[in-house]
C-alpha positions in Angstrom: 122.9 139.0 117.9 121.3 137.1 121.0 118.2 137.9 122.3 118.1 140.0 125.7 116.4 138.0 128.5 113.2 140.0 129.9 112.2 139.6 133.3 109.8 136.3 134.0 106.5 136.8 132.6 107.0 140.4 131.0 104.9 141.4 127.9 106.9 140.9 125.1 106.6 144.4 123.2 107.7 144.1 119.9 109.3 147.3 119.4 112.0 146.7 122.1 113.2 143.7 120.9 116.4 143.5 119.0 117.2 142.1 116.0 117.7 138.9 116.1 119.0 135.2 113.9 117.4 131.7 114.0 120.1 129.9 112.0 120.1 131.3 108.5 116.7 133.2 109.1 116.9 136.9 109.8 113.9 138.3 112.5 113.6 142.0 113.2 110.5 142.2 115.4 109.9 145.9 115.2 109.1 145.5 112.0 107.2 141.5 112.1 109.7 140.6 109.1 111.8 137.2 108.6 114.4 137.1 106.1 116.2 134.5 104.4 118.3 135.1 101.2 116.5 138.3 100.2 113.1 136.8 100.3 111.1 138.2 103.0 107.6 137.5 104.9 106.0 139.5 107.0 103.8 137.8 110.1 101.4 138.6 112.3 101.8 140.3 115.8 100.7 137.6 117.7 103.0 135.2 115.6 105.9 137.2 115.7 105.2 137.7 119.8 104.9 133.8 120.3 108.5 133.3 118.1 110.4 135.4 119.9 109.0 134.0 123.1 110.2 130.4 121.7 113.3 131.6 120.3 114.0 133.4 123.5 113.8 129.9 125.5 116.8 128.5 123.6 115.5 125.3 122.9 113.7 124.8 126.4 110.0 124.3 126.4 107.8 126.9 127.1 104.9 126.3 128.7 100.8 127.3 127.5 100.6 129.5 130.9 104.2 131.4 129.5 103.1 132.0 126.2 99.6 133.5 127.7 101.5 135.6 129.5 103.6 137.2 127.8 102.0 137.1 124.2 98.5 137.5 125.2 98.9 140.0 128.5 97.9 137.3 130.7 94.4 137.0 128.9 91.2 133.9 128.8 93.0 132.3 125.6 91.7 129.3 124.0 93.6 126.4 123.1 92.3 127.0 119.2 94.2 130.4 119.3 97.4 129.1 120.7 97.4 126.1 118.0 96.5 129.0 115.0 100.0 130.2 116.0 101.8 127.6 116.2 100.3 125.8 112.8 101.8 129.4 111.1 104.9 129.1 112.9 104.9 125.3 111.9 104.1 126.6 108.1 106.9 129.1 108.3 109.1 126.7 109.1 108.7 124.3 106.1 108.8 127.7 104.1 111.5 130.4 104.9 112.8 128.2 107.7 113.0 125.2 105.8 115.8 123.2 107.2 116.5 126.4 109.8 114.6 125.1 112.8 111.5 122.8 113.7 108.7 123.4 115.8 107.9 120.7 119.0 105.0 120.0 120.7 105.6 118.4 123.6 101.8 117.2 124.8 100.6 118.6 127.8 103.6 120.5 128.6 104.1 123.5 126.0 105.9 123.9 122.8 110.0 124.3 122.1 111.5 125.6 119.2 114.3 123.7 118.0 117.0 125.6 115.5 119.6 124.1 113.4 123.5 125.4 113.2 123.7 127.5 110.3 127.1 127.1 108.6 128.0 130.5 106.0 130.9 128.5 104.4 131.9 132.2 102.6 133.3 132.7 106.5 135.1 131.0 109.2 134.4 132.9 112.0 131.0 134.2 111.0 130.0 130.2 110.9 131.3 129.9 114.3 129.5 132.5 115.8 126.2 131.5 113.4 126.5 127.9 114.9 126.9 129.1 118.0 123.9 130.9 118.2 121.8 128.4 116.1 119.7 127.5 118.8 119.2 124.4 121.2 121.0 121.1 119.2 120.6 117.5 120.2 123.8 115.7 121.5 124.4 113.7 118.6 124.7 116.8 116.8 126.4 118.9 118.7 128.8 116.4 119.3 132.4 117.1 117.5 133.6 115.1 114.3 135.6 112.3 114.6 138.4 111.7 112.2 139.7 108.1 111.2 143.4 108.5 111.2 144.2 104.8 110.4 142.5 101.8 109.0 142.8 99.3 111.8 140.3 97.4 114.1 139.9 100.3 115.7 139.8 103.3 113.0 137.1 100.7 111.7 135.1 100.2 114.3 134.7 103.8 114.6 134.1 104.0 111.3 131.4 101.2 111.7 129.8 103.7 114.3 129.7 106.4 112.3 127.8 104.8 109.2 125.4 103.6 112.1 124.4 106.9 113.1 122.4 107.9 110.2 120.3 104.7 110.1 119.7 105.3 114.0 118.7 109.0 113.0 116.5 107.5 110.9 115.0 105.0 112.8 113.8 108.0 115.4 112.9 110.4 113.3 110.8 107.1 111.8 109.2 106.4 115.2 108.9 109.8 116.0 106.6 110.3 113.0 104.7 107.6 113.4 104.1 108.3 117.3 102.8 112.3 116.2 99.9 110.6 113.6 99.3 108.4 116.4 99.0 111.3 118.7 96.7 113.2 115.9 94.9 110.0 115.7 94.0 110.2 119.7 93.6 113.6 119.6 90.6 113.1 116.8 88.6 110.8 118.2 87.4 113.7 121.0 85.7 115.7 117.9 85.9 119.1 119.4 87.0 122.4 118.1 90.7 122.6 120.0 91.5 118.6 119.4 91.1 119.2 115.6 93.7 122.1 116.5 95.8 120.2 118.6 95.6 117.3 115.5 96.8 119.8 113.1 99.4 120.6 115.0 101.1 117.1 115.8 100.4 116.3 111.5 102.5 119.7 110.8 105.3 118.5 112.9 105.1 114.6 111.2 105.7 116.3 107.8 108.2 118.5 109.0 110.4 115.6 110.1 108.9 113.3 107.3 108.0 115.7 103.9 107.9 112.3 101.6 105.5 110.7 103.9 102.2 110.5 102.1 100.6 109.3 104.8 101.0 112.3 107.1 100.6 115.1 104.5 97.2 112.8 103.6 96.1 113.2 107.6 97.1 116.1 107.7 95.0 117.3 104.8 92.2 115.7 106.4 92.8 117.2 109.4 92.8 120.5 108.2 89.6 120.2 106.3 87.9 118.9 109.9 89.8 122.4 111.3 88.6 124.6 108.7 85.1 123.7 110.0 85.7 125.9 112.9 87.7 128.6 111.1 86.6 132.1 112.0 85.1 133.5 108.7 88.0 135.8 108.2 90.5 132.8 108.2 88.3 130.7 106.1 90.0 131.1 102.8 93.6 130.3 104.2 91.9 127.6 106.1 90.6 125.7 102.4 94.1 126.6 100.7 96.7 124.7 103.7 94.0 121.8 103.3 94.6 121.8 99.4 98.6 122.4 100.1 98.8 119.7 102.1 95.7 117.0 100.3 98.3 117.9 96.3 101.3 117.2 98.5 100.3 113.9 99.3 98.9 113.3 96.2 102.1 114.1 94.2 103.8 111.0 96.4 100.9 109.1 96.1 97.9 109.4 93.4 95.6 106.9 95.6 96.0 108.3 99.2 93.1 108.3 100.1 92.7 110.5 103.5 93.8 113.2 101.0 90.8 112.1 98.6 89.0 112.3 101.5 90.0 115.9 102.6 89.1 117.3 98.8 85.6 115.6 98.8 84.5 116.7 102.2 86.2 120.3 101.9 83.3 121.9 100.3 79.9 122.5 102.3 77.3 120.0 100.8 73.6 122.1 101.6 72.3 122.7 98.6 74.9 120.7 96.7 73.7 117.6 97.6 73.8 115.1 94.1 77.8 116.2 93.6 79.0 116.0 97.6 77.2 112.4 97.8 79.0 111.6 94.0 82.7 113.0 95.7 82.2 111.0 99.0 81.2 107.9 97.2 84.4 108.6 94.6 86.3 108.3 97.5 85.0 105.2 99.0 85.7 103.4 95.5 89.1 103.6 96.3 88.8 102.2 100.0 85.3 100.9 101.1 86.5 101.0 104.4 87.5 104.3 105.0 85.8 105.2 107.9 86.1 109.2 108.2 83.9 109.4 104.7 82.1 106.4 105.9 81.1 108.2 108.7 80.5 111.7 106.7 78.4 109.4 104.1 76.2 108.8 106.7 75.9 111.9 108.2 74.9 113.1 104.8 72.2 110.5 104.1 70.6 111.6 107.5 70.6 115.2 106.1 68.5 114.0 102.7 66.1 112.0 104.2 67.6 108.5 104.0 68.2 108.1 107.6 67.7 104.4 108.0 70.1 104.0 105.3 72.6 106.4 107.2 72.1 104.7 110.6 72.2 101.1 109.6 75.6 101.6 108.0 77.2 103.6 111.0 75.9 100.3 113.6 78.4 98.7 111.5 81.8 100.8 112.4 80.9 102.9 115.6 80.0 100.2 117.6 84.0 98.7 117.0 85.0 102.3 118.4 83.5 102.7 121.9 86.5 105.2 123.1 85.7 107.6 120.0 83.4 110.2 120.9 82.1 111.3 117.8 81.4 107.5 116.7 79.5 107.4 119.6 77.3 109.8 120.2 76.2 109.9 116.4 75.6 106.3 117.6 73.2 107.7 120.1 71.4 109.2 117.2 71.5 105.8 114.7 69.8 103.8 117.3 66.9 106.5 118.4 66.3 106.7 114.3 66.2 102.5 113.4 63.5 103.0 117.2 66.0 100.9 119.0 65.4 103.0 122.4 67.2 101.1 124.8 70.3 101.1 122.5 70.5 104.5 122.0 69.9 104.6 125.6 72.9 102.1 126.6 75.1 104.0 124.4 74.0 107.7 125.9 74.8 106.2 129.6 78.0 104.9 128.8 79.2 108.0 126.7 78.4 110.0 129.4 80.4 108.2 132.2 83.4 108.8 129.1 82.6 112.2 128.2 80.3 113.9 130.4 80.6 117.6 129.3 81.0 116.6 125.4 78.1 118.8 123.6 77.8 116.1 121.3 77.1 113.7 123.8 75.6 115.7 126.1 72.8 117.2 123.2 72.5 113.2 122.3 71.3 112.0 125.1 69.2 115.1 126.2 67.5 114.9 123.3 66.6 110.8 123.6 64.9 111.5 126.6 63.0 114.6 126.0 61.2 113.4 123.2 60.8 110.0 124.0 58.5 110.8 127.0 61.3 111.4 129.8 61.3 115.3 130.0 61.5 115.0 133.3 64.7 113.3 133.3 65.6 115.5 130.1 65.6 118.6 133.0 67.5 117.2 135.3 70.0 116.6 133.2 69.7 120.2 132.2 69.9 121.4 136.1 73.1 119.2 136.9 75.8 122.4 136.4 78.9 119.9 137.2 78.1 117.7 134.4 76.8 120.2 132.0 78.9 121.5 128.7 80.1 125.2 128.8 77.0 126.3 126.8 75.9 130.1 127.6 73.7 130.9 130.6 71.2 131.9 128.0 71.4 128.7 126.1 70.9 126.5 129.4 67.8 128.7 130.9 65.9 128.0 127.3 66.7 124.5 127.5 65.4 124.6 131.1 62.2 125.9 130.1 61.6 124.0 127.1 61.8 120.9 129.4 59.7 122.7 131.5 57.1 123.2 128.9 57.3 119.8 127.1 56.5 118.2 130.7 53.6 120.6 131.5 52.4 121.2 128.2 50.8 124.5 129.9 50.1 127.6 127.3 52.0 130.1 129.5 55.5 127.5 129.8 54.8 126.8 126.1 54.6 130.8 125.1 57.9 131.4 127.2 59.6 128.7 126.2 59.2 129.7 122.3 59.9 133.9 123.4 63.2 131.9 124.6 64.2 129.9 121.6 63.2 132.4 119.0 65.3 135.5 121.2 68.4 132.6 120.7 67.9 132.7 116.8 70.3 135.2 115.9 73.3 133.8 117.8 74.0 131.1 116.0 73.6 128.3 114.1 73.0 125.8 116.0 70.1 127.1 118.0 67.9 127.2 115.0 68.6 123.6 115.2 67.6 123.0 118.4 64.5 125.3 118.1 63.3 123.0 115.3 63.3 120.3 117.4 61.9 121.3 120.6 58.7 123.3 118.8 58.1 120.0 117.3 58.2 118.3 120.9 56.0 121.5 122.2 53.5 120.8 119.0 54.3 124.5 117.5 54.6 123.1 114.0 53.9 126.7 112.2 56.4 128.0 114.1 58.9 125.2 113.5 58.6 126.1 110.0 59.2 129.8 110.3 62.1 129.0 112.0 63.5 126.5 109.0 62.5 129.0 106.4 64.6 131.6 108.5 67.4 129.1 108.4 67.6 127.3 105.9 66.2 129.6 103.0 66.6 133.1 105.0 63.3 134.5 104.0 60.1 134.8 106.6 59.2 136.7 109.4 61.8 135.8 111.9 66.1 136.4 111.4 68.1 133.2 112.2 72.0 133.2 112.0 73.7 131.2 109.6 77.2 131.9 110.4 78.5 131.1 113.4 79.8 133.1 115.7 83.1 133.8 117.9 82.4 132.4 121.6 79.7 130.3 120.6 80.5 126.4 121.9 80.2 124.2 118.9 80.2 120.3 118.0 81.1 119.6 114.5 77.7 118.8 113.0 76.1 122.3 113.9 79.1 124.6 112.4 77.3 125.2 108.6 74.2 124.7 107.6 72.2 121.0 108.3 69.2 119.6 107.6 69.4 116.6 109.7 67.2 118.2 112.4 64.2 117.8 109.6 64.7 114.0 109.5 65.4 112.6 113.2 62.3 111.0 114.8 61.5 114.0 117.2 60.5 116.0 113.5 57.8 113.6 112.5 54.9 116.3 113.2 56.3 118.8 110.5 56.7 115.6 108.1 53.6 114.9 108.4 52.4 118.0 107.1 51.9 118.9 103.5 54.2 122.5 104.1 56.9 119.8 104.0 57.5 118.6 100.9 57.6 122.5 99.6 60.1 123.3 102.2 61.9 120.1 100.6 61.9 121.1 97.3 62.8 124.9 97.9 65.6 123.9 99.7 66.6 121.3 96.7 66.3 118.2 98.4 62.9 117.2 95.9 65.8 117.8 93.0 67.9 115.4 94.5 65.6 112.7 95.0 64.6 112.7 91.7 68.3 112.7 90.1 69.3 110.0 92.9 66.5 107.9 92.0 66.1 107.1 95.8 62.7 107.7 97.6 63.0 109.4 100.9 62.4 107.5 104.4 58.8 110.1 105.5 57.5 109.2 102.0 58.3 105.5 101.7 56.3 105.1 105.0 
């Protein structure tokens, strides 16, 4: 039966919402169920809110600011929680609702649910009614069947256009594909928590339309697995298992695709795994050198075991083709200060910023290039700009304040508050025992620089240090699990220096690996 219209903007309360059909798909809201031929699935609240809200608009688009308010009471919501709905809605759709309806995203604008005619050929009037409620239709569907009544020029030029139509239908849906992996494509080269959403999202709808595409069940398994970085620990697990889905998927069309390669050799975290990730990455790069998302993960990874030169001389050779992708870029930023090209790194920090002002990523990149190569001064001021500062905590910023402070004064009384700062930020998350590493060595406080990797990275010592990062928290993709990159950047030299390194290294399994690898790190080949 159709749905009852609520007022504009009214909370959409489950429990007073009727029954209702989507084609051939049964949804009782009271209850959260969907039905199709006896099998059954059961969704979420917030799912089953932002589905009737969509199903409600009859194939218009509803807009972000509509679903907010009447699926979320009108609540802050991030983009990431919007796109975890829709990717579930998206997934129901290839399941139960296979064939029953699609889900659009229309960029910038919102998101419309788009439902097929259902047709019960058992009865007449019941298919009438069914189609009639099926949802919006496009005009070439909904347009009425022609009959050819005689075979002359006529009858066959209608004819002609009728066995036209499905190659035209084809050719969209073709281009429409291809202009949703270009989307996810765009979308990707930001590198931030709600564009790997937003990515996902686009890929789901490309394999909708396309399900023998190995190409966009490939990026869409790699997208996922870039996603499930920022999964919330509770939606971990269904977070690794759609990556797998889609990564065999593409595989079963195509044995060699290799952004589904990709997504199965990045998937699992590499600390402490170190000899098998860099074997799966290189597995991958067998089958296309050129690949440049395991290309750049490679290198990420050789920074993290101590072969930084190796890492940043391979990364001048692709990020520098890609000056309008931000993560290219500001790992850029970090390439150059490591091979000592200063004004490089600097060039590249300038003209990321004017691109991306408030991207962590670039933002940490070129804070860090100047504080430790003798520019605190400029290092805080870039701190104390609000407009063109990242939405980090208030916390976050006044520690970074006064570790510029302190790095510029190197007075015993900034020094001392500056490390009561850092060390209260351990237990937030990740990422600040990261930047704590970094900025005692920069202050000289090499013991407690190690306390604070020992926290970290082996979870034993004096001081607590979170591991697991934390809802709220604002994130770039190389701080969400646990990195030893910090230990190897040039800013670290001071703890390299000293002999409590190489025992850290080898608790931590790195020694193991350099042994195995048969490489010799960078610190010890100096």
């Amino acid at each position: 039966m159709p749905l009852d219209e609520d007022p504009p903007q009214a909370a959409i309360r489950l429990t007073e919402v009727a029954p209702f059909r989507i084609g051939a798909l049964d949804v009782r809201p009271a209850t959260r169920e969907v039905e199709r031929a006896g099998v059954a699935e059961l969704l979420e609240p917030r799912v089953m809110q932002v589905l009737v809200a969509l199903a409600r608009a009859n194939g218009a688009v509803v807009s972000r600011d509509q679903l907010v308010a009447t699926c979320w009471g009108g609540q802050v919501v991030g983009d990431n929680a919007i796109h975890r709905v829709m990717s579930k809605i998206r997934a129901l759709g290839q399941t139960l609702g296979e064939g029953v309806f699609k889900l659009d995203t229309i960029p910038r604008v919102g998101y419309r649910l788009i439902a097929a005619p259902h047709v019960d050929k058992g009865d007449p009037a019941e298919s009438s009614a069914a189609s009639q409620q099926g949802g919006a239709l496009s005009p070439a569907d909904a347009a009425p069947r022609r009959v050819v009544l005689a075979l002359g020029l006529g009858g066959l030029a209608v004819a002609g256009g009728l066995a036209t139509r499905p190659l035209r239908r084809a050719r969209r849906k073709a281009r429409r594909v291809a202009d949703l992996i270009a989307q996810s494509e765009q979308v990707e080269r930001m590198g931030m928590p709600d564009s790997e959403a937003q990515g996902v999202g686009f890929l789901e709808e490309a394999v909708s339309l396309e399900p023998n595409s190995d190409l966009a069940w490939g990026r869409l398994a790699l997208a996922r697995c870039q996603a499930s970085e920022y999964a919330a620990p509770d939606e971990m697990a269904g977070a690794v298992l759609a990556t797998q889905d889609a990564a065999r998927r593409a595989l079963a069309l195509n044995r060699r695709q290799v952004d589904a390669l990709a997504a199965l050799a990045l998937l699992p975290p590499y600390y402490g795994d170190w000899t098998n990730a860099e074997a799966r990455m290189k597995s991958v790069l067998k089958v296309d050198p050129d690949h440049v998302p395991t290309r750049n993960a490679l290198d990420f990874f050789y920074v993290a075991v101590g072969r930084a030169l190796e890492g940043a001389r391979d990364r001048l050779v692709y990020a520098i083709k890609e000056p309008l992708h931000a993560t290219h870029q500001y790992r850029l930023i970090y390439a150059y200060w490591i091979l000592n090209e200063i004004g490089e790194a600097d060039r590249v920090a300038e003209r990321a910023m004017q691109l991306w002002p408030k991207h962590p990523g670039v933002w940490l990149g070129r804070l860090w290039t100047l504080a430790f190569t003798g520019r605190a001064d400029r290092a805080l001021a870039q701190v104390e700009n609000a407009s063109g500062r990242p939405d980090f905590s208030p916390r976050f910023v006044e520690t970074l304040r006064l570790s510029m402070l302190a790095i510029m004064s190197r007075k015993d009384a900034d020094i001392g508050l500056a490390i009561d700062r850092l060390l209260g930020l351990l237990n937030d998350a990740p990422s600040h025992s990261i930047n704590a590493i970094l900025i005692l060595n920069g202050l000289g406080e090499i013991e407690t620089a190690f306390s604070v990797a020992e926290a970290y990275l082996l979870e034993r010592g004096p001081l607590m240090a979170s591991v697991r990062w934390r809802n709220g928290e604002v994130s770039i993709n190389d701080q969400r699990r646990r990195k030893t990159n910090m230990l190897f950047v040039p800013a670290s030299a001071p703890m390299r220096a000293d002999p409590r390194f190489n025992k850290l290294a080898a608790d931590i399994g790195l020694a193991g690996y350099w042994t195995r690898a048969g490489v010799t790190p960078d610190y010890l080949a100096a």
